[in-house]
PAKOL-922712 format. One line per field, with one value per residue: residue number from 1; residue in one letter; chain; z, x, y of N, C-alpha, C in turn. Coordinates in steps of 0.2 Angstrom, whole numbers. Atoms other than C-alpha are relative to their C-alpha. Layout:
pos [NUM, ...]
code [A, ...]
unit [A, ...]
npz [Z, ...]
npx [X, ...]
npy [Y, ...]
capz [Z, ...]
capx [X, ...]
capy [Y, ...]
cpz [Z, ...]
cpx [X, ...]
cpy [Y, ...]
END
This chain:
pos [1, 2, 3, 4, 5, 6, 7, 8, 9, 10, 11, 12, 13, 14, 15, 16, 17, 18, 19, 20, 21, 22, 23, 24, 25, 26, 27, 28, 29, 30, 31, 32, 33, 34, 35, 36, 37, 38, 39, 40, 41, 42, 43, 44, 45, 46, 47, 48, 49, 50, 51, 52, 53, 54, 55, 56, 57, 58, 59, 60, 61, 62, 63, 64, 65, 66, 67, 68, 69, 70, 71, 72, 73, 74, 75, 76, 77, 78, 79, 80, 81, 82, 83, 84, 85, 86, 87, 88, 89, 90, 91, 92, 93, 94, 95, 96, 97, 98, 99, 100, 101, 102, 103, 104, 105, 106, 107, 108, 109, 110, 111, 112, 113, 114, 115, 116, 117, 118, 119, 120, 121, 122, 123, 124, 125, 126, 127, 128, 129, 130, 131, 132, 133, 134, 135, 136, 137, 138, 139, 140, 141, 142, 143, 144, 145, 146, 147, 148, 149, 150, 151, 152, 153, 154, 155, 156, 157, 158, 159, 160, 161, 162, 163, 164, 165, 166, 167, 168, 169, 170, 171, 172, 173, 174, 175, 176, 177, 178, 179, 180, 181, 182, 183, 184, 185, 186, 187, 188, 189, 190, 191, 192, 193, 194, 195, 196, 197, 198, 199, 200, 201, 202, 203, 204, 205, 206, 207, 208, 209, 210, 211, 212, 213, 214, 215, 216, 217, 218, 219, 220, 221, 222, 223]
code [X, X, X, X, X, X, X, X, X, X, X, X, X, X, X, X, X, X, X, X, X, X, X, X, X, X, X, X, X, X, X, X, X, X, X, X, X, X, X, X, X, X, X, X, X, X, X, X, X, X, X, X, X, X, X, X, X, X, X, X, X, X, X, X, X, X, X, X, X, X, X, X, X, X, X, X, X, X, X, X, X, X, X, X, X, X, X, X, X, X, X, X, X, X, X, X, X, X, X, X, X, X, X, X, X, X, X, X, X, X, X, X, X, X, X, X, X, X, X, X, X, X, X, X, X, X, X, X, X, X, X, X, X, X, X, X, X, X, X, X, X, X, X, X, X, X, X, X, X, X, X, X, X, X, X, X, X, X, X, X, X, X, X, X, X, X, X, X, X, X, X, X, X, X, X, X, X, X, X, X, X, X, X, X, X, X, X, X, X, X, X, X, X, X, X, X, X, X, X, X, X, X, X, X, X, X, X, X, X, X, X, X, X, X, X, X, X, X, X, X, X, X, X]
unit [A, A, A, A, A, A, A, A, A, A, A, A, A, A, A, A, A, A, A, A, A, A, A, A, A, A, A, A, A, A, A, A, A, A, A, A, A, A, A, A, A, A, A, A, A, A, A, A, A, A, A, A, A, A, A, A, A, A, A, A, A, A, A, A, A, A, A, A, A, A, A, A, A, A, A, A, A, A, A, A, A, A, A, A, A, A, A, A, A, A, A, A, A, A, A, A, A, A, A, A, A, A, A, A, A, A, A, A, A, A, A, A, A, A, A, A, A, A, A, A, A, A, A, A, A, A, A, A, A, A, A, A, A, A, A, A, A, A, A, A, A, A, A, A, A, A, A, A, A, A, A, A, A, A, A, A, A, A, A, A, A, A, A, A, A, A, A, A, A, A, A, A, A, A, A, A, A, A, A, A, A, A, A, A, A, A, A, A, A, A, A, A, A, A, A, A, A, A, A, A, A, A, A, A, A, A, A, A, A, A, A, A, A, A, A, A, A, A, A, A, A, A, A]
npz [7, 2, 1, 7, 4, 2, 2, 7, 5, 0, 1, 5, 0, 1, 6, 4, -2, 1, 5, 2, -1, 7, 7, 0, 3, 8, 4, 1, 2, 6, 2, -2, 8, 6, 0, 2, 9, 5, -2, 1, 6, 3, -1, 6, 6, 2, -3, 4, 0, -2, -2, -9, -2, -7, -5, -2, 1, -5, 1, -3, -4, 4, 5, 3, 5, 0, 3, -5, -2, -4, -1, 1, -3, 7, 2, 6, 4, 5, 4, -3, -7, -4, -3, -4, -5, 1, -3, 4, 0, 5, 4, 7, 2, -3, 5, 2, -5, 2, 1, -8, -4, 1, 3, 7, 2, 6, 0, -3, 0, -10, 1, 0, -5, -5, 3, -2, 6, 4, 2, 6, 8, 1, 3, 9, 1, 7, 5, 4, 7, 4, -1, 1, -1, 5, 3, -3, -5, 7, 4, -5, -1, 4, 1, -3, -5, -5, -2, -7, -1, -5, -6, -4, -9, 0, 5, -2, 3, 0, 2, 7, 8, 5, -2, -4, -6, -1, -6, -2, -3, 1, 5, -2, 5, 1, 4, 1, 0, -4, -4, 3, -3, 2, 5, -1, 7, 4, 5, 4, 2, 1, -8, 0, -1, -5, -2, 2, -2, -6, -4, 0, 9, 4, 6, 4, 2, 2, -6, 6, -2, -2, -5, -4, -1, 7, 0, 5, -1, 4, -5, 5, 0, -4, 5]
npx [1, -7, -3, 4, -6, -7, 0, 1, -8, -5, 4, 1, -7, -5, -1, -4, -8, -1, 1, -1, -9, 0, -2, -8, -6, 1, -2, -10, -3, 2, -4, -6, 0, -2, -6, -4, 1, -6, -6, -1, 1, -4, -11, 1, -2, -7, -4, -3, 4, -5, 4, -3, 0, 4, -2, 7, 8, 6, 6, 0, 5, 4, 2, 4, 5, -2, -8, 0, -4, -8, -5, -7, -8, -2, -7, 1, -5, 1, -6, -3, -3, -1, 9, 3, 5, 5, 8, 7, 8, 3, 6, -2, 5, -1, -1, -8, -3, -7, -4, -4, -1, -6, -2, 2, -4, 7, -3, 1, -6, -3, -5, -4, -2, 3, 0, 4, 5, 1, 5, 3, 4, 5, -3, -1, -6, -4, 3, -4, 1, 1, -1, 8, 0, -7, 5, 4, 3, 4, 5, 5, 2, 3, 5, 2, 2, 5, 0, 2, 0, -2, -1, -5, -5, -7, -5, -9, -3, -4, -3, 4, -1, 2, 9, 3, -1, -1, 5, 1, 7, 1, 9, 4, 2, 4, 4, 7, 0, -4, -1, -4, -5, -3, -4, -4, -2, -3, 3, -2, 7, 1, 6, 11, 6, -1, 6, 3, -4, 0, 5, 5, 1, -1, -1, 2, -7, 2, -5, -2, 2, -4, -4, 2, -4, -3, 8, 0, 4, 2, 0, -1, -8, -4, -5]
npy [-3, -3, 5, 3, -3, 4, 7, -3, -1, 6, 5, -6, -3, 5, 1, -4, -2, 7, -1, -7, 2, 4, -3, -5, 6, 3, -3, -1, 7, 0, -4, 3, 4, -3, -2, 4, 1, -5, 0, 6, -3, -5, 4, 2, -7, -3, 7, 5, 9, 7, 8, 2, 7, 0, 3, 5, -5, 0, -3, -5, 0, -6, 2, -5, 6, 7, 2, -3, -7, 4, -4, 3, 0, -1, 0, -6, 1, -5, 3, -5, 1, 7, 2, -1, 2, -4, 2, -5, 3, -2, 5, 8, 3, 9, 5, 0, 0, 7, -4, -2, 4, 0, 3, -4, -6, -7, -4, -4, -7, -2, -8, 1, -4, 4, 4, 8, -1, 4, 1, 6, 0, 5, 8, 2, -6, 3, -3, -8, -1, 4, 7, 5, 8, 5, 3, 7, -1, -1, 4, 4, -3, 1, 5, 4, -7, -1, -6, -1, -7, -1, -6, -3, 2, -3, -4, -4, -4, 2, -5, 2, 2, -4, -4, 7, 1, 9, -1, 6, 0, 7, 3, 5, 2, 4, 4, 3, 8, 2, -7, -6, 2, -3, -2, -6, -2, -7, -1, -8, -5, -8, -1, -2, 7, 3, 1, 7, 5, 0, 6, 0, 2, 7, 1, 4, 4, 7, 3, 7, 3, 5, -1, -6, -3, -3, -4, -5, -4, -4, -8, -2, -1, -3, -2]
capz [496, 493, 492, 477, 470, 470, 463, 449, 443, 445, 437, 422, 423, 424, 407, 398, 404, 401, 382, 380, 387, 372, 359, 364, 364, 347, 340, 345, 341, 322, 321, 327, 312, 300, 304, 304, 287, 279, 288, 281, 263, 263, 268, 253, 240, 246, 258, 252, 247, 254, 258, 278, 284, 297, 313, 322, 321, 333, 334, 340, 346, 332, 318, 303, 292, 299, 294, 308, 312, 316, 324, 315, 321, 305, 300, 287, 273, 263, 251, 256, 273, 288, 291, 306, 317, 314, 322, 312, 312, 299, 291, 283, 273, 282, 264, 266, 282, 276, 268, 285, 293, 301, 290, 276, 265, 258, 253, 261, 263, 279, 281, 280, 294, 306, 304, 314, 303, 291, 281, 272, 252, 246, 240, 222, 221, 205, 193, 180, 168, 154, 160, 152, 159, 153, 138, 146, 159, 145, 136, 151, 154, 137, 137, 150, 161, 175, 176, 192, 202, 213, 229, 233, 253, 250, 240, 240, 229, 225, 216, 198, 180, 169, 169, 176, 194, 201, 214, 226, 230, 240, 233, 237, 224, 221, 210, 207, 210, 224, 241, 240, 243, 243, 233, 232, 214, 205, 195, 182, 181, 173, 187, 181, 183, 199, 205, 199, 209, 227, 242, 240, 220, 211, 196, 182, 180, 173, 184, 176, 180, 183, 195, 205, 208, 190, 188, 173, 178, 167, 170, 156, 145, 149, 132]
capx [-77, -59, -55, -67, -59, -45, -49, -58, -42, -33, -45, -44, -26, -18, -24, -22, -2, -2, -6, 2, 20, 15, 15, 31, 40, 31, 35, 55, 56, 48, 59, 75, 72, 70, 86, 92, 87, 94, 110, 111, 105, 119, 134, 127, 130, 144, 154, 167, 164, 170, 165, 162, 159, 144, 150, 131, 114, 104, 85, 82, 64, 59, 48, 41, 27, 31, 50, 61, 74, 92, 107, 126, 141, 152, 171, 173, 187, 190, 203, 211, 215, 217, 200, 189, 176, 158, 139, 124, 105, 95, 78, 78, 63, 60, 61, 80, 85, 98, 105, 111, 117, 135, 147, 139, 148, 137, 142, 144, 149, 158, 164, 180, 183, 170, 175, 161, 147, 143, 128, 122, 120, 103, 104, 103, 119, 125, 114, 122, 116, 110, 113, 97, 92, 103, 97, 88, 81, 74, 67, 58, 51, 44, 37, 33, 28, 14, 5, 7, 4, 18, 16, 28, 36, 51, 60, 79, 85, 104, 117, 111, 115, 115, 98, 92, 88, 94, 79, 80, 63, 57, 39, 26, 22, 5, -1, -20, -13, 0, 2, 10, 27, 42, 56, 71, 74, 83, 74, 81, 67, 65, 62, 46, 41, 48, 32, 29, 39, 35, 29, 12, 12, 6, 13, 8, 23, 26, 35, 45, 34, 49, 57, 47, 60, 64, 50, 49, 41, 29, 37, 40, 54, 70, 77]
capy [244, 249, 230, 226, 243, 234, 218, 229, 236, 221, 212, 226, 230, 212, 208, 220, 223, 203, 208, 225, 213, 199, 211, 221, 203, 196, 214, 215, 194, 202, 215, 207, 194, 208, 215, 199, 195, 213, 210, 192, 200, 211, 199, 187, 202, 209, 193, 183, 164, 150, 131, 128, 109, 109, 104, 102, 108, 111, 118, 135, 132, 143, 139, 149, 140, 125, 124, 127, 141, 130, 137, 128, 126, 129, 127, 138, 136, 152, 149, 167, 163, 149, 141, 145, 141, 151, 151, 157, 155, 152, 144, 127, 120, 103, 96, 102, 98, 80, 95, 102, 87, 86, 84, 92, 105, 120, 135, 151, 170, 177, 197, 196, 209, 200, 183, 175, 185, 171, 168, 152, 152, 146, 128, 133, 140, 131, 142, 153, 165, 157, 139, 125, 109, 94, 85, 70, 82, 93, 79, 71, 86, 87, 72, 65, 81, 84, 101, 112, 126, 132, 144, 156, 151, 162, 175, 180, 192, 186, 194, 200, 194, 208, 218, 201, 198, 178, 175, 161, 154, 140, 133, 123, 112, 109, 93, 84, 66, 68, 79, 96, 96, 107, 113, 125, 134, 149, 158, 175, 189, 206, 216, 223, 206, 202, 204, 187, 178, 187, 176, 172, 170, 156, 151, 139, 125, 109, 97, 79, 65, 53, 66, 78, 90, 95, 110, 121, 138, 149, 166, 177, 178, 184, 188]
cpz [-3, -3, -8, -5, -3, -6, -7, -6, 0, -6, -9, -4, -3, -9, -7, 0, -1, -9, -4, 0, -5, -5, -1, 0, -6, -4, 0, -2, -9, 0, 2, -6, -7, 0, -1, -8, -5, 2, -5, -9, -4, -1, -8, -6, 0, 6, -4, 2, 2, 1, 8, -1, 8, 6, 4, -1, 5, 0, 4, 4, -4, -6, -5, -5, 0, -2, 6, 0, 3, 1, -2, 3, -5, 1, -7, -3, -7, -4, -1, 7, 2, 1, 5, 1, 0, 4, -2, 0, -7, -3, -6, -1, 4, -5, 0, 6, 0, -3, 5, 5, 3, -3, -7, -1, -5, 2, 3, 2, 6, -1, 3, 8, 7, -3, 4, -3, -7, -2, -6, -7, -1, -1, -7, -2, -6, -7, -4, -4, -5, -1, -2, 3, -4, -5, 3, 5, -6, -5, 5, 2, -7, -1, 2, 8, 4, 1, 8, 2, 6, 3, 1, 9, 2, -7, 2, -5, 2, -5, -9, -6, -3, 1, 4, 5, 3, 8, 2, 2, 1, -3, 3, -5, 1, -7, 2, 4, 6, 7, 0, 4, 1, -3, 1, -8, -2, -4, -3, -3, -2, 7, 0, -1, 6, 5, 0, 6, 9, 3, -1, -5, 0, -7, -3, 0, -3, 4, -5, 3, 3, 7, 2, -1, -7, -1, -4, 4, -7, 2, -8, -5, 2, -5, -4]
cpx [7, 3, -4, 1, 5, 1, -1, 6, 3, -4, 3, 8, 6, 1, 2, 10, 2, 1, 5, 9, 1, 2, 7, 5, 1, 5, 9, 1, -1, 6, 6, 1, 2, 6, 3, 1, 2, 7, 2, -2, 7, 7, -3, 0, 6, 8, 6, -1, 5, -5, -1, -4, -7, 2, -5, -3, 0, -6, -1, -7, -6, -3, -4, -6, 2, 7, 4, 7, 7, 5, 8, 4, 5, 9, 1, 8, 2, 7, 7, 2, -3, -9, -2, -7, -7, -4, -2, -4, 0, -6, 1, -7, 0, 1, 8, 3, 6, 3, 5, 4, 8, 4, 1, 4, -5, 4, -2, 4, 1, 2, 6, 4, -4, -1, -8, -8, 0, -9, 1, -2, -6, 3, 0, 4, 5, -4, 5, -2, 0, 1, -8, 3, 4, -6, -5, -5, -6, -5, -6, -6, -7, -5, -3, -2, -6, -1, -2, -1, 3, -1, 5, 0, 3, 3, 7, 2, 9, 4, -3, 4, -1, -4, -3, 0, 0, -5, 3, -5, 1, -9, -3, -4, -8, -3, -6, 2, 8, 0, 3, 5, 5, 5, 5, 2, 1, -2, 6, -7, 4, 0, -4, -2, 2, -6, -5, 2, 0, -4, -7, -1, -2, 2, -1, 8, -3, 5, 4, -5, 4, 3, -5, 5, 0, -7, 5, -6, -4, 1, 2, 8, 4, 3, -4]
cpy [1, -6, -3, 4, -2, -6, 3, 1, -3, -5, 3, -1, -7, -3, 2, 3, -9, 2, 5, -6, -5, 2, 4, -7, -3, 7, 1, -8, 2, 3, -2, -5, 3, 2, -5, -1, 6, -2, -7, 1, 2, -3, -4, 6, 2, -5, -3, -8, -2, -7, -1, -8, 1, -5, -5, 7, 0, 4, 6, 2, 4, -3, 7, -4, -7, -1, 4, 4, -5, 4, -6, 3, -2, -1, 1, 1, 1, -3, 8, 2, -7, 0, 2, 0, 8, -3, 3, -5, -1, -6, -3, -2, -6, -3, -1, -2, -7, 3, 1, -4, 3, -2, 0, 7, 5, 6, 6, 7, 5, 8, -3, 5, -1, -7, -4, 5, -4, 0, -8, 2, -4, -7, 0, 5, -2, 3, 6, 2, -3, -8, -5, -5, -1, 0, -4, 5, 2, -3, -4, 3, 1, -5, -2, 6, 0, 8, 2, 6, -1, 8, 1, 0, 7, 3, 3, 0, -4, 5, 0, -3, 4, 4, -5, 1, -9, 1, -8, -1, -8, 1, -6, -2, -3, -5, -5, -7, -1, 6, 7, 0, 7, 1, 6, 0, 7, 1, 9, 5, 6, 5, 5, -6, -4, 1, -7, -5, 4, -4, 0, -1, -7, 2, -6, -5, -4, -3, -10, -7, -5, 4, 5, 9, 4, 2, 5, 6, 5, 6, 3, 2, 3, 3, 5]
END
């Protein structure tokens, strides 16, 4: 009798203590991200820039929607002191991973009193208040345009412009006549309308017919 007591409880006990040790590892892997993610907020805001040269990738094992979680190996060349040697994580869309490669120079902001605290700038780091498409882009777009609806991926607040807020968002382009793809692009909102532009959002676009990539958002004005 004591022995089928036992099994009982074990029977009971093992799954639920299998479950309860699941959720305490998902929940500290969440919460160790979050923290990553303000901390890597904060250096981008208040960091100083520089160029680093990716040395290597390598995969972390970690994916979030499908896009996977990489760790670089970085050489990092502030233009206020001798260059140096960084490691940081950080999620790449798979559409951007030729980005990353070795070898490749993208930009990035380090504390200057922990050098190996580095943070990766989005990819759409050439945006500036009040900057328009080119001509040619502009008129393509005019013309020769396709309408769409992109899904908010991702949002990142960057530093502001004026009353203005510079979002970085990746997106998932959907159009009628091709699969849905992805994209990285900097948007300037009010921020009583940054509401528009959180994860999960869709929004109305028009995209170039000739280039994909060139997408006009319907977000309201800024002026």
């Amino acid at each position: 009798m004591p022995t089928i007591t036992l099994i009982i409880i074990l029977s009971v006990v093992l799954p639920v203590s299998l479950v309860a040790i699941t959720i305490f590892f998902v929940l500290r892997f969440s919460l160790g991200l979050m923290r990553e993610s303000r901390q890597r907020q904060a250096l981008l805001r208040n960091g100083e820039r520089a160029v680093a040269e990716i040395l290597s990738i390598s995969d972390t094992g970690v994916t979030v929607n499908d896009n996977p979680r990489v760790a670089l190996h970085l050489f990092v060349r502030p233009k206020s002191r001798t260059g140096f040697e960084a490691n940081t994580k950080l999620l790449v869309s798979r559409l951007s991973l030729a980005a990353f490669q070795p070898g490749a120079k993208i930009q990035v902001r380090f504390d200057p009193n922990d050098l190996q605290r580095v943070a990766v700038e989005p990819p759409a780091t050439n945006f500036q208040p009040g900057a328009v498409p080119s001509l040619a882009a502009s008129r393509d777009l005019a013309t020769q345009s396709t309408r769409a609806t992109a899904l908010v991926l991702s949002a990142q607040e960057g530093e502001p412009a004026g009353r203005l807020k510079l979002i970085d968002l990746l997106l998932e382009v959907r159009v009628t006549d091709r699969p849905p793809y992805q994209i990285n692009t900097r948007v300037a909102v009010a921020p009583e309308n940054d509401f528009l532009v959180k994860p999960g959002a869709q929004i109305s676009a028009t995209i170039s017919a000739s280039d994909p990539t060139q997408i006009s958002l319907e977000l309201p004005a800024t002026g």
